[in-house]
C-alpha positions in Angstrom: -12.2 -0.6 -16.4 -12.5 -3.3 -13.6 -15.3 -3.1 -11.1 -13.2 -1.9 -8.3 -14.3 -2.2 -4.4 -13.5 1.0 -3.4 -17.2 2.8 -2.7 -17.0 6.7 -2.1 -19.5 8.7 -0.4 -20.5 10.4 -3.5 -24.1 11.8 -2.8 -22.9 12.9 0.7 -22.1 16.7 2.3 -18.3 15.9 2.9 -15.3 16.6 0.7 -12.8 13.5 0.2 -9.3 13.0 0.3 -8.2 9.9 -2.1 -4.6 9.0 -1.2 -3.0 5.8 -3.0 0.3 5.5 -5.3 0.5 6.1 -8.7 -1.0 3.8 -11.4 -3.4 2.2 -8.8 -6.2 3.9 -10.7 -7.4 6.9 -9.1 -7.6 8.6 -12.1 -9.5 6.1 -13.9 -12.3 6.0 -11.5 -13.2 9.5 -10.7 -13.4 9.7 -14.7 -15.9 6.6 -14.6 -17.7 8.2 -11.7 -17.6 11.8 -12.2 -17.0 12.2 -15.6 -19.5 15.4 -15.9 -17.7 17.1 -12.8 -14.4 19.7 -13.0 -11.7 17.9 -13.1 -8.4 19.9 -12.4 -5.3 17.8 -13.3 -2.3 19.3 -11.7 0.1 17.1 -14.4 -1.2 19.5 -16.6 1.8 22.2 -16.7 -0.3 25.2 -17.5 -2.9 24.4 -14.5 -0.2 23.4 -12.1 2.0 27.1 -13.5 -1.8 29.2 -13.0 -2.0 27.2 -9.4 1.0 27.3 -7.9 1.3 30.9 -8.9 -1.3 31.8 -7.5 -3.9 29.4 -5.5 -6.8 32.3 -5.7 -7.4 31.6 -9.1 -8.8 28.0 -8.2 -12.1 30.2 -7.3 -12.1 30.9 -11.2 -12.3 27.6 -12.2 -15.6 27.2 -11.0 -18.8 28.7 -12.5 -21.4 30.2 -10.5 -23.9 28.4 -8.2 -22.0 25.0 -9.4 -23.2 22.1 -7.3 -21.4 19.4 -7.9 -17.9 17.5 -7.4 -14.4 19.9 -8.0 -12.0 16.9 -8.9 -8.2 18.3 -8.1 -5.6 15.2 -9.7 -2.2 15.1 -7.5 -3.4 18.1 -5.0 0.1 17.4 -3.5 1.9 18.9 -6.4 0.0 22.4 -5.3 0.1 21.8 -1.0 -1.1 25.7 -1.2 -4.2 24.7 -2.7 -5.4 23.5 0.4 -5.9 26.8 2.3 -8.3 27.8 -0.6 -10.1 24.6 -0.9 -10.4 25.1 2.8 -11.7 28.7 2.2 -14.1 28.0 -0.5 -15.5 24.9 1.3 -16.7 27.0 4.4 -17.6 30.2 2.7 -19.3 28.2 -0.5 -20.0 24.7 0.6 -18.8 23.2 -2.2 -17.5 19.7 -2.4 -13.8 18.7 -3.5 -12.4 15.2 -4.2 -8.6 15.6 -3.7 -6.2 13.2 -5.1 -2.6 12.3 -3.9 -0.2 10.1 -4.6 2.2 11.8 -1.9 1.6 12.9 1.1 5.1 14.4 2.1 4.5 18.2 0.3 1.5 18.1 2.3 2.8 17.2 5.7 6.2 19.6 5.5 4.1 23.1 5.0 2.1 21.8 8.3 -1.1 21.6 6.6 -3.6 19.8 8.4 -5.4 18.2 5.3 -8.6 20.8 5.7 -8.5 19.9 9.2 -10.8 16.8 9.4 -13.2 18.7 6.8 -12.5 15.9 4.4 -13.0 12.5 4.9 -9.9 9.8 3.8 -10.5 6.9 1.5 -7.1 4.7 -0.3 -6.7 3.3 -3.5 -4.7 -0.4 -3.8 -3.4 -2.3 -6.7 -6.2 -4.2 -7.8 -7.1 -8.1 -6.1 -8.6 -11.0 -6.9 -12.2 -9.8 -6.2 -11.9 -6.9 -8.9 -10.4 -9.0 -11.6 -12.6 -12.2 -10.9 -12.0 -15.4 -13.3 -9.1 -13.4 -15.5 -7.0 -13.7 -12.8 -3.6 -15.3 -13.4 -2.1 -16.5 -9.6 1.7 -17.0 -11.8 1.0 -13.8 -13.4 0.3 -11.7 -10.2 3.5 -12.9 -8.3 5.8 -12.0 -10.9 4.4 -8.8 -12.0 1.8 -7.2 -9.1 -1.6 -6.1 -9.2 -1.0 -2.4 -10.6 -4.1 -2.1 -13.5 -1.5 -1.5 -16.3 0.6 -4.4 -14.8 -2.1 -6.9 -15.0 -3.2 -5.7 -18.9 0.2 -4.9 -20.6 1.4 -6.5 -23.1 4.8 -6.5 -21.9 4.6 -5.8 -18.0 8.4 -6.1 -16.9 8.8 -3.0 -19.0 5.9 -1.3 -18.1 7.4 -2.1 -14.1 11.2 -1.0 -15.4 9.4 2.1 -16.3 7.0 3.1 -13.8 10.0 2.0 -11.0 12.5 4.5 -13.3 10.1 7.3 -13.9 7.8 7.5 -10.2 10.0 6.0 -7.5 13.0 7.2 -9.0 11.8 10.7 -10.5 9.7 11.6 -8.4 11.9 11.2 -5.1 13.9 13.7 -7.2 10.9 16.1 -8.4 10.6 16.4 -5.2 13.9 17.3 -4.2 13.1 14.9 -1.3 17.2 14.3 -1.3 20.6 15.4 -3.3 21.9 12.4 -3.5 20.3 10.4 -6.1 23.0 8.1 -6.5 23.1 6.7 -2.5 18.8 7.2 -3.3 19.1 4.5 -6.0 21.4 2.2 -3.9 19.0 2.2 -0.8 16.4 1.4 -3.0 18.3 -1.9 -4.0 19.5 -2.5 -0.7 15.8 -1.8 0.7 14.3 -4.6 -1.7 16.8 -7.3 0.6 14.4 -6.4 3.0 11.3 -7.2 1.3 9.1 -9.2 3.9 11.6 -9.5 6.8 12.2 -7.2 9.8 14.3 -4.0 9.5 17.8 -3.3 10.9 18.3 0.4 9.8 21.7 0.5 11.4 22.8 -2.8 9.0 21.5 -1.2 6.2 23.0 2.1 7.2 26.7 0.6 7.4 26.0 -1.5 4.0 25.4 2.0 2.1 28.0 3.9 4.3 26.0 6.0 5.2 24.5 7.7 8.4 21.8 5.8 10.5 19.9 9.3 10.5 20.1 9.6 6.4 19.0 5.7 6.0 16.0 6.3 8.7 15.1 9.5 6.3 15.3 7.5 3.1 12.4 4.8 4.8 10.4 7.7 5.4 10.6 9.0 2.1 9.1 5.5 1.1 6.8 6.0 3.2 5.1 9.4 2.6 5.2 8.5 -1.1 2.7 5.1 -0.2 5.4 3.2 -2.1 6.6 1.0 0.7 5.1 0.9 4.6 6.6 -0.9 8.0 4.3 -2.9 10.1 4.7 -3.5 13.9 5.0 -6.5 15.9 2.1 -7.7 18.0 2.5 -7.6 21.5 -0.7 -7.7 23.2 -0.8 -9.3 26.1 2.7 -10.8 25.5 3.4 -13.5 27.6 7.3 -14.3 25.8 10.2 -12.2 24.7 9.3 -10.7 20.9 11.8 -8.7 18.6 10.8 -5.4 18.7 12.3 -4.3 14.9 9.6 -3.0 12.0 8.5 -5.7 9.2 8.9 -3.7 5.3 7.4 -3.7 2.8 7.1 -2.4 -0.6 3.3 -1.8 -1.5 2.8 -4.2 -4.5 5.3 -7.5 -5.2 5.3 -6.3 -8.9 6.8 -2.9 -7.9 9.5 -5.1 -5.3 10.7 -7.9 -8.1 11.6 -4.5 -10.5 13.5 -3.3 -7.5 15.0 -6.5 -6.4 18.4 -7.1 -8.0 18.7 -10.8 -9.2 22.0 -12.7 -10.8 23.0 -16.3 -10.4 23.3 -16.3 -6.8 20.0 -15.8 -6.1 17.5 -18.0 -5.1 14.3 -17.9 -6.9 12.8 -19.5 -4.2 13.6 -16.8 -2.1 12.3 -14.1 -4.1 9.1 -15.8 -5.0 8.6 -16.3 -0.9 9.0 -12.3 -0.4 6.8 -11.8 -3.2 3.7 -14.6 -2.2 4.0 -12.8 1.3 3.7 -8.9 -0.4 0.9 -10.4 -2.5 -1.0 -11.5 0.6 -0.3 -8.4 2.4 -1.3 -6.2 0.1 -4.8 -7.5 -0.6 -5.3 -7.8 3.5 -4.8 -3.8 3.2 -6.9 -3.4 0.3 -9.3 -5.6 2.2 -9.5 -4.2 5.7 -9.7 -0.7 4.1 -11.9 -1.5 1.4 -15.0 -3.1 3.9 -13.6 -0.9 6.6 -13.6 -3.8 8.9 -10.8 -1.7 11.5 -7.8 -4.5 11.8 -4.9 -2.9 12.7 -1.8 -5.7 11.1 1.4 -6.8 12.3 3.6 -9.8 12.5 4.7 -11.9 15.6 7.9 -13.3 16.2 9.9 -14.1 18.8 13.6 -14.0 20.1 13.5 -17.8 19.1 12.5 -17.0 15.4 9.1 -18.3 15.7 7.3 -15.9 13.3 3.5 -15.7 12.3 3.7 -13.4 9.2 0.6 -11.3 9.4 -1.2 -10.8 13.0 -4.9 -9.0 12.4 -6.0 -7.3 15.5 -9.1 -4.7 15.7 -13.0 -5.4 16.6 -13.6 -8.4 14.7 -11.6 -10.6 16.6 -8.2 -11.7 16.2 -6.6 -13.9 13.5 -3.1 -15.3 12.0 -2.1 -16.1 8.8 1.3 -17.9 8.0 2.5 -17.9 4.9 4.2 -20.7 3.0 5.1 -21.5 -0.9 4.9 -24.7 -0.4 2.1 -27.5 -2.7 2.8 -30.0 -0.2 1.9 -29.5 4.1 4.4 -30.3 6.4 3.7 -30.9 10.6 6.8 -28.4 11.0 4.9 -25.8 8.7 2.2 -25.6 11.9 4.6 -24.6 14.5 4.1 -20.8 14.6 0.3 -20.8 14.9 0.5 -23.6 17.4 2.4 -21.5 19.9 1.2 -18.4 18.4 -2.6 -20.3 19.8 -1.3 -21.7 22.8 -0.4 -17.5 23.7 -3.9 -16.5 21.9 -6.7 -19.1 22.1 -8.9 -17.2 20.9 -7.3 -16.1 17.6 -8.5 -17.7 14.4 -5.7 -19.6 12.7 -4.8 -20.0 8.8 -1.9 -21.3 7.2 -1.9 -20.1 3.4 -0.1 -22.6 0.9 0.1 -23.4 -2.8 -1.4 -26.5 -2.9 -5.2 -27.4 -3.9 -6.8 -28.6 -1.0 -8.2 -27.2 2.1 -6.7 -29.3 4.9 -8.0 -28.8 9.0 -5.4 -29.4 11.6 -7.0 -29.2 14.9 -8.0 -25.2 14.8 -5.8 -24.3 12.1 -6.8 -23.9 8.7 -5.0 -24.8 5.9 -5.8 -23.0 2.6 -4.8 -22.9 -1.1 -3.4 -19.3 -1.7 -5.7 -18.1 -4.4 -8.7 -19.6 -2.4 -7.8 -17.3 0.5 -7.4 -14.5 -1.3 -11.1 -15.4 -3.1 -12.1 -15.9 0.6 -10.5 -12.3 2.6 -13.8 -10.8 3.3 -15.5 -13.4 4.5 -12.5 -14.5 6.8 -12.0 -11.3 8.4 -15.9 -10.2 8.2 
C-alpha cells in the first residue's frame, strides 16, 4: 500500500463522491481507511442483482443508529442507488462514500449526483511523490503509473489485460455502442493522437465513419475517465491560435498498450507522446491533489509554435515545454520565448532528460524526474 496524496474529509458532515478509473486504487484505500465501515461492492453479482432490483433494500444493509461511513464500490453500476442515498441521507443523516469509475450511467438517467449533497474528490495513477526513491523514470514511461503496473511482475500483460478487459469490456457492458469492431479501431486510431490536437473529421474519414459517431466515441472516453481533451489557452491572445482540443489518454502505460507499433514506427516518437502523458498526468494528480485550482491547456499557434501544458488559475500562470532530449538546444527555447514575450508574467520551464538544471534568462530548464519531484512546490 503506497502512501497516497489524496486526503478525504473523513471526520466531516458531508458525503463524498470518489470518481477515478479503474485500478488507480480506490478500492485499496477506502479498505486502508475504513476498513471497519460497510462496504457495499457492486462487482459483487448478488449485491448488484438485490440493488438493482430493487434500490429500497440498500436501507437494509444498514443496522440501526449506525454512525459511520456506508462505502458503495462502482455506484455507477446501480445509477438508481442514488435517489435512495439521496433519501436516506436527508431523512437519516448518514454519511456515504460513493465510488465510480464511470460517470456516463450516472449522467444519462439525469441524476444530479445527490445534487451538490456530496462533495467530489479523484483518484490518479500513482506519481513520484507516492512511490518516493522506488521509483524507476524507464520504467514509468513504458508502463504508467497504475499501482498494479508499477508492482507486477510482468506489466505489459497486466496492461494487455486491463486495456482488453476495462476499456474494451466495459465500453460493451455498457452497451455504450453496437459496434465493437469500428469501437476497437477508434481506439487504435485514437492512440495516433496521443499528445497532439484533435481533428475528429480526419479521424472520422480514416474509420469511415460519421463525424457524429467518431465525436460520440471521444465522449465515451471521456465519461469513462480513460482519456480527456484539454483546451487551448487564449487569454488575452494577442496572435492567431488553433482552436482544435489536445487528447489524451489518462496514463502513458494505458496509451503504449493501445498504441499499435511495427517497424515503421519511430520509437522516438512514441516515447515523446508518452514523456508528455507522463507529465500531464501528474500536473492533474497534482493540481487536484493540493487543490491549488489551475485550470490546463496548451498554446499554439497557426505558426506551430506550441507550449505543451499552459497552467492558468489563482496561483499565477506558468508553461512547461516538454522535450526528450539529454542535451539543450537554443531552438528548444523558442516557444516559451514568445509564449513570454505574449505573457511576461508567466513562469517558464522547459522539462528535459538530461541531469542538470540549466537558467536561460527566465526560463528554467529542468531534469524530468527532478520536475516531477518538484510539482508542488512549482505550482504552490
Amino acid at each position: 500500500m503506497y502512501n497516497r496524496i489524496l486526503k478525504l474529509p473523513l471526520d466531516g458532515k458531508d458525503s463524498i463522491f470518489l470518481f477515478g478509473p479503474r485500478g488507480t486504487g480506490k478500492t485499496s484505500w477506502i479498505k486502508a481507511h475504513l476498513h471497519d465501515n460497510i462496504y457495499i461492492d457492486l462487482l459483487d453479482f448478488s449485491l448488484y442483482s438485490m440493488l438493482s432490483a430493487d434500490p429500497s433494500r440498500l436501507s437494509n444493509l444498514i443496522p440501526p443508529s449506525y454512525t459511520g461511513w456506508i462505502v458503495i464500490d462502482e455506484v455507477q453500476r446501480v445509477p438508481e442507488l442514488l435517489n435512495e442515498v439521496h433519501r436516506l441521507i436527508e431523512g437519516k443523516k448518514y454519511r456515504f462514500l460513493l465510488t465510480g469509475s464511470s460517470a456516463r450511467s450516472l449522467k444519462k438517467l439525469g441524476t444530479n449526483l445527490l445534487a451538490g449533497r456530496a462533495l467530489r474528490y479523484t483518484m490518479h495513477p500513482l506519481v513520484v511523490q507516492e512511490i518516493g526513491a522506488a521509483f524507476n523514470f524507464e520504467h514509468a514511461l513504458t508502463y504508467g503509473m497504475l499501482p498494479a503496473a508499477v508492482e507486477h511482475q510482468d506489466p505489459r500483460k497486466y496492461l494487455e489485460t486491463y486495456v482488453q478487459t476495462y476499456v474494451r469490456e466495459e465500453v460493451l457492458q455498457e452497451g455504450l455502442t453496437r459496434n465493437v469492431g469500428s469501437f476497437n479501431r477508434f481506439l487504435e486510431i485514437a492512440s495516433f493522437s496521443q499528445g497532439n490536437t484533435l481533428n475528429v473529421s480526419e479521424i472520422a474519414r480514416e474509420l469511415g465513419l460519421s463525424r457524429s459517431v467518431v465525436s460520440g466515441y471521444f465522449d465515451i472516453l471521456d465519461d469513462l475517465l480513460i482519456a480527456l481533451r484539454i483546451m487551448p489557452f487564449a487569454q488575452r491572445a494577442k496572435r492567431k491560435l488553433v482552436a482544435h482540443q489536445k487528447f489524451f489518454f489518462f496514463d502513458t502505460g494505458v496509451f503504449r498498450a493501445l498504441r499499435p507499433t511495427g517497424p515503421l514506427d519511430s520509437p522516438e516518437e512514441i516515447d515523446g507522446a508518452g514523456l508528455e502523458t507522463l507529465f500531464f498526468q501528474s500536473l492533474r494528480a497534482i493540481n487536484d491533489y493540493y487543490n491549488l485550482g489551475y485550470s490546463i491547456h496548451f498554446w499554439r499557434t497557426h505558426t506551430g509554435t506550441e507550449i505543451d501544458f499552459v497552467l492558468y488559475g489563482p496561483r499565477g500562470l506558468h508553461a512547461f515545454e516538454i522535450k526528450r532530449s539529454n542535451k539543450l538546444q537554443n531552438k528548444m527555447l523558442k516557444g516559451l520565448q514568445e509564449f513570454g514575450s505574449d505573457y511576461p508574467e508567466a513562469k517558464k520551464y522547459l522539462i528535459y532528460t538530461g541531469k542538470h538544471t540549466e537558467y536561460h534568462g527566465d526560463i528554467t530548464a529542468l531534469p524530468f524526474v527532478d520536475a516531477l519531484m518538484q510539482l508542488p512546490q512549482l505550482l504552490g
